[in-house]
N, C-alpha and C positions, 0 to 999 in steps of 0.2 A: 591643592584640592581639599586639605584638612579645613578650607577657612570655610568651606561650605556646609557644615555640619553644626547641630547645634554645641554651645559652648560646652556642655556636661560629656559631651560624647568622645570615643578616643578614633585615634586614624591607623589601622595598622595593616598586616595581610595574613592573609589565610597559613603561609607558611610559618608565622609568628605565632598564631593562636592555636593553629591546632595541632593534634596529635593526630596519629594513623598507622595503623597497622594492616599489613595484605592478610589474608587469609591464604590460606594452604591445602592442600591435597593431603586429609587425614588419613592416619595410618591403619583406620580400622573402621568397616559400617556396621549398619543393621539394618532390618527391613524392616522393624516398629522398634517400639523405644522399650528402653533397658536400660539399668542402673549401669551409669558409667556413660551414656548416649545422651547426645542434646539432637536435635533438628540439624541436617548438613544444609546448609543455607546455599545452593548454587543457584546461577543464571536464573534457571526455568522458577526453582522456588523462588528468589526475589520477586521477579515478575509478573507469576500466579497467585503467590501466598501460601503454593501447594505445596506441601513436603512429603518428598515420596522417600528418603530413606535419615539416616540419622547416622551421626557421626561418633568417632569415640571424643573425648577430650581434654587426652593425654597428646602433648605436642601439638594442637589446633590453635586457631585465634579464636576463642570466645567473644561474640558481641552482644549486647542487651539492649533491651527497647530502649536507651537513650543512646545509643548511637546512632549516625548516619551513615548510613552502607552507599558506597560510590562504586559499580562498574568501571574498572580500572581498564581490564584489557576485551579485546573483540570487538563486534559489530554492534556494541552496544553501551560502549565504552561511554562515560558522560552521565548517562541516566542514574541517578541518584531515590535514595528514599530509606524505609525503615523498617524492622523486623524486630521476631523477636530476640530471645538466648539461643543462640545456636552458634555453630563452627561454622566459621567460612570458607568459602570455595575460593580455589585460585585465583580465581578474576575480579572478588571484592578487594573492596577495600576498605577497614573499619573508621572513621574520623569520633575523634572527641576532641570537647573543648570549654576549660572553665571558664573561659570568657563569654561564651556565647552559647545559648539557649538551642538545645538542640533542633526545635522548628526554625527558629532564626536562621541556623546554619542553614540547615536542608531548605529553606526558599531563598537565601542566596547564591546556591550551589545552582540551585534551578533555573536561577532567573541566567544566571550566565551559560547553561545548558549549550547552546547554539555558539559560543565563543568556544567551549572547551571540543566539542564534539567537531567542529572545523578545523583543528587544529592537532590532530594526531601526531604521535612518536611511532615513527616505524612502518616500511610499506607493505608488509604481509599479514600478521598480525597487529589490526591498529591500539595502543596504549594513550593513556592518556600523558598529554606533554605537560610534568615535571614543572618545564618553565612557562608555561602557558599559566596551571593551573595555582601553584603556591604564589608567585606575584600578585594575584588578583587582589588589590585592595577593598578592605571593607571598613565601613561604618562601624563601632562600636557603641552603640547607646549602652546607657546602666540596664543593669538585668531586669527590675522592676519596667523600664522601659519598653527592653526584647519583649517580656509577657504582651503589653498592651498590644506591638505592633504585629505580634505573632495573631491574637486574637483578633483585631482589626482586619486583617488582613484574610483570616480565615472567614469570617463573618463576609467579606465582600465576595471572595470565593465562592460561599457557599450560593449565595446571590447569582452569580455568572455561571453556575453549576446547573442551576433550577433552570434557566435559561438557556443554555444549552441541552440540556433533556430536551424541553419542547421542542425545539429546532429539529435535534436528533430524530424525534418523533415523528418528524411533518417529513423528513427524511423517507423514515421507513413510509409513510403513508403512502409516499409517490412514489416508491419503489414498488410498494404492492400493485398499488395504481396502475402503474405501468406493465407491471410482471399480467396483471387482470385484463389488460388491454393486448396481452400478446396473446395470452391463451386463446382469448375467444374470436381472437383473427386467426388461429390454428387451428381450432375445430371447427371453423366454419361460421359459430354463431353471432360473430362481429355483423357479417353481411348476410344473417339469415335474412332479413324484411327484403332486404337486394335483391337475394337469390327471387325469393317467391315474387316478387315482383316481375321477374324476366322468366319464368317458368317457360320452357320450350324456347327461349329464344338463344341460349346461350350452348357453343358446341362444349361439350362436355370432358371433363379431366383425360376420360380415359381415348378418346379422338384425338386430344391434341398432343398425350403423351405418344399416340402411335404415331403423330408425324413428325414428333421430335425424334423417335428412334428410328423413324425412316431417312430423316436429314442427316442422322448422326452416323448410318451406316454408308452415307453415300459419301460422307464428307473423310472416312475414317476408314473406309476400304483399304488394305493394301498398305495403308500406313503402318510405323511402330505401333504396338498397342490396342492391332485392330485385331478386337476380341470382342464375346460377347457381355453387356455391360452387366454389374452385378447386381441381380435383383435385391430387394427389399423385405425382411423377414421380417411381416406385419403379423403374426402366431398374436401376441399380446399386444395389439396397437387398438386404439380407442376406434369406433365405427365413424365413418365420412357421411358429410352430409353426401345428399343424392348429389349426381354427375362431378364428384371429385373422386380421386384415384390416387391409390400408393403407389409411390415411385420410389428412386432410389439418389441420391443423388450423382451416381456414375450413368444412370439413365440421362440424365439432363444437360451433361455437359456436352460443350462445344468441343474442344479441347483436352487432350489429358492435362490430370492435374500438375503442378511442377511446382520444383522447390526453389527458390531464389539462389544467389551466389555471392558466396563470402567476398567481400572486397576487401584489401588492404586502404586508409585512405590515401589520397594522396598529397605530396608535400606542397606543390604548386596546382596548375591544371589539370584534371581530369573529369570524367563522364558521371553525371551524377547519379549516386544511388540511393534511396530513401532510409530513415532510419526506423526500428519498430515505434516510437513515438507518434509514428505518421496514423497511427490508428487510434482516432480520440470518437467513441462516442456513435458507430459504427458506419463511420467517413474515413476516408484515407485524407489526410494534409499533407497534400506532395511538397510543400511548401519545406515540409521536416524532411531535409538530405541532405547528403554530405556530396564531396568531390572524390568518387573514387580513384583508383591505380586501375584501369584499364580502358580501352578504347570502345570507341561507338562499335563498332565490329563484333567485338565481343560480350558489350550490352545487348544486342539488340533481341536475343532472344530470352529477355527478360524483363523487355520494354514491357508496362503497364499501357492500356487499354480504358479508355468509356465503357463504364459496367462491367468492369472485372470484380469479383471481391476477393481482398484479401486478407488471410486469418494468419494469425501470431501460430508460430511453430511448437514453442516453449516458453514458460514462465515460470515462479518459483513458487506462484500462487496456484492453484487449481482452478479458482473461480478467475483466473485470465488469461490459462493457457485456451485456445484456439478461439479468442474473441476475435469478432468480424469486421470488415470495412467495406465500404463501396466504394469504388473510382468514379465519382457519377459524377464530373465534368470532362470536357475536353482537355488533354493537360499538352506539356511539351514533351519532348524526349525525357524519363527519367524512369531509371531498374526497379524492381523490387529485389532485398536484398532474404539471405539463406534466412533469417529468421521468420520470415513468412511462407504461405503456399497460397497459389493462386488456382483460384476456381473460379475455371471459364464458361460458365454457365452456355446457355442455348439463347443469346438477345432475341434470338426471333421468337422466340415463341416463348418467352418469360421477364418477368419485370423484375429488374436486379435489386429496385426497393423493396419490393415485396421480396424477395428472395434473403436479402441481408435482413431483414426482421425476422423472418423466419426464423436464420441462421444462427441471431443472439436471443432468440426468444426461452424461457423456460424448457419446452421440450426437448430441442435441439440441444440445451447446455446439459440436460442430463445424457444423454450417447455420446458429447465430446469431454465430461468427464469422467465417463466412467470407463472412455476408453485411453485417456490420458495416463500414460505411465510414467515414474519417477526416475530417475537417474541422478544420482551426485545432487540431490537436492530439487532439480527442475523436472516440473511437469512436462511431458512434450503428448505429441499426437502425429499420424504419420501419412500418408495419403490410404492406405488402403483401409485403415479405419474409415478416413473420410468418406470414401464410396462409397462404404455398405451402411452411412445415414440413411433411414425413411424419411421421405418426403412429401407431404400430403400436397396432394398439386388440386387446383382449381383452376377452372377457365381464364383465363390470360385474360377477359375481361375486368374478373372477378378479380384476379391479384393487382390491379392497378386501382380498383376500388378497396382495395384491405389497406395496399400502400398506402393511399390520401388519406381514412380515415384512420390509421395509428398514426400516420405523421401530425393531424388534427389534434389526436391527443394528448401524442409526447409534446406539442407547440405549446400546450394549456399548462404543461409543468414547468417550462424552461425556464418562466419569470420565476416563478417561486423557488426552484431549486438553486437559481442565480440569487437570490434572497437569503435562501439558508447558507450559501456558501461564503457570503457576506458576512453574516451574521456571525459565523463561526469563527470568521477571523480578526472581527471586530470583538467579538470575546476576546479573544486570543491576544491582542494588542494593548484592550482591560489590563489584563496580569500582567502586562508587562511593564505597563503605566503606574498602576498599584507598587509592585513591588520596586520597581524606580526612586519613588516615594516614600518607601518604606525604609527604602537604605539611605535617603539623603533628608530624613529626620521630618518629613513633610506629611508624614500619612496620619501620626496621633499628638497631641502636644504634650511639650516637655512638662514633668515637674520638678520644683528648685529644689524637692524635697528628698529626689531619690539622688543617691549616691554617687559621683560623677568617673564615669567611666573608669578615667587617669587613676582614682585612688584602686577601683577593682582590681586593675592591671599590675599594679605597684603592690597591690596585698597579692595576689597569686603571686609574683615573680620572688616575691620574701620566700612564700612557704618552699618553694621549691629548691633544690638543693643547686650549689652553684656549680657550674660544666661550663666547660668553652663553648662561645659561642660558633657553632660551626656550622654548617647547613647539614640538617640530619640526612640518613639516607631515604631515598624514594624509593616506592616501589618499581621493578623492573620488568 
């Protein structure tokens, strides 16, 4: 591999050139700075830039803006970058190296990102693997070199940078777009020219809510659960256009709501049950399931349904716990599994498209976040929250004309946002082209006049004092 490099350059590894120190759990903080205190550089500061408290610097690792700090241990292990003078927390890690230019470093560290971060030490705590990460061979160019390719390299960056903004931009445009197109199919004013156009011809929100609750008491007599449904506290809810009506959505259902069932998979044959993935985009992809451990018998009341929707139980994000799906084809036999709940809406007398826009729209997502509670990290939501949503109902006409015309307008973003998604990753494959390039001598050209690698390596290895050569310790 060395023959591919140009002649001035040297061949060596990451374990050879550099240096590294973990950082530690200092013996002493502060809440602002104080003589004796630097910045405690942990996790969230790396990440943010933010420093919320400050460390002492008696028995700590001090690092400096030429270092490279490496995320050694956790869910984050792999991610690389730089700071200032501070103490480090247990899960850095400090790198220096007289061979190599500290940006040099930190975009080869980068560029391997996805090799180191694949390949963890340990299954609870993930680390970074020792043997994965010190073998990795690098390029050596002369130092005058690193400058040029460090600069080259940044300059193209910055290029791919600019270009991802705008993308990012066109991003958020069609997300407002979209958010702009739910609202006013919520209040009505998507299908005001509609409405006034059918004036008196169309039975009104609150007629077809009373023979949904007249269906729902007949269908729900005598059964588990037959109670009366939980109204709707509309106190602070925006005004309806004429002949729509608050509801609730325990008003509107067919069925009580219900929560799916954990499955074990299983090793050979079994009954399939869907995975949360199956919810891309507010469609269910029954396509996404696995083979569970139990029989059609014991599936079966949990079989999905034409126009069911189903919402995520829990997520670790906020903005994804209780997002929605529609069942909207005929499928085969397959479950929905404990991480969903299914709302079985009234088909007779509601459009499950219009229903699932609703359900992800703006309004709806503020009452299922703010009813969303945290546990060990995960957002969840529970059925009884779910019931007491308001529901702004419109004539069963009207929801199948809101349905066409936001599906008309989420159709108008699909290309573009299939563009930006493109685009983003055709950046993304740039860097990784560039810096490919950058380590195999091809990004700037050589000159005969800067100092050739081999001599750099041969003057640092003099200055240093002589030791076995033994493989140093890692961090653990």
């Amino acid at each position: 591999m060395s023959d591919d490099i140009p002649h001035n350059w040297a061949f060596s590894t990451l374990g050879e050139l550099v240096e590294h120190k973990k950082g530690k759990v200092p013996k002493a903080f502060s809440n602002g700075p104080a003589d004796g205190f630097v910045p405690y550089i942990d996790i969230e500061a790396f990440e943010t830039g933010f420093v919320k408290r400050f460390a002492t610097t008696q028995k700590t690792t001090i690092s400096t803006q030429d270092d490279v700090l490496l995320v050694w241990d956790g869910a984050r292990f792999g991610l690389s970058g730089v700071f200032g003078t501070g103490a480090l927390g247990s899960t850095l890690v400090r790198l220096r190296s007289d061979a190599l230019e500290r940006d040099y470093l930190l975009h080869f560290v980068r560029h391997h990102y996805r090799l180191i971060n694949s390949r963890p030490r340990g299954t609870g705590t993930p680390h970074v693997e020792p043997d994965v990460f010190w073998p990795l061979q690098i390029g050596v160019p002369p130092i005058a070199e690193q400058q040029r390719i460090v600069e080259r390299v940044e300059t193209l960056f910055a290029r791919l940078d600019k270009g991802e903004e705008t993308v990012r931009e066109v991003q958020k445009l069609l997300t407002r777009y979209r958010q702009s197109v739910l609202k006013s199919a919520v209040t009505g004013q998507l299908t005001a020219d509609w409405r006034a156009q059918r004036e008196g011809q169309l039975e009104s929100g609150r007629d077809l809510l009373a023979r949904i609750l007249e269906t729902r008491k007949e269908h729900w007599q005598g059964r588990r659960g037959d109670k009366k449904p939980v109204k709707p506290d509309i106190a602070d809810l925006f005004e309806l256009p004429e002949g729509w009506v608050w509801t609730s959505v325990d008003q509107i259902l067919r069925a009580g709501l219900s929560n799916g069932r954990s499955v074990p998979d299983a090793e050979g044959e079994g009954f399939p049950v869907m995975r949360l993935t199956s919810l891309k985009d507010g469609l269910i992809d029954t396509s996404e399931r696995k083979a569970g451990r139990w029989t059609f018998s014991e599936a079966e009341p949990y079989l999905i349904e034409q126009g069911d929707v189903l919402v995520s139980r829990g997520n670790g994000s906020k903005q994804l716990v209780g997002r929605g799906g529609l069942v909207a084809d005929a499928v085969d036999p397959v479950a929905y599994p404990d991480t969903m709940i299914r709302i079985p809406i009234s088909l007779e007398y509601l459009s499950p498209h219009w229903f699932v826009q609703l359900w992800n729209s703006p309004f709806m997502r503020s009452f299922v976040e703010t009813a969303a509670k945290t546990t060990a990290g995960i957002y969840k939501i529970n059925q009884g929250d779910i019931r007491s949503f308001p529901v702004p109902l419109p004539p069963l006409a009207e929801q199948v004309e809101i349905a066409n015309l936001v599906s008309e307008a989420h159709a108008k973003t699909v290309d573009l946002e299939r563009w930006c998604e493109t685009e983003l990753k055709r950046s993304a494959s740039l860097r990784q082209s560039i810096l490919k390039d950058a380590f195999a001598g091809k990004l700037v050209p050589q000159d005969p006049n800067d100092e050739p690698a081999s001599d750099l390596l041969a003057r640092i290895a003099a200055q240093k004092p002589a030791a076995k050569k033994t493989r140093r310790k890692t961090p653990s």
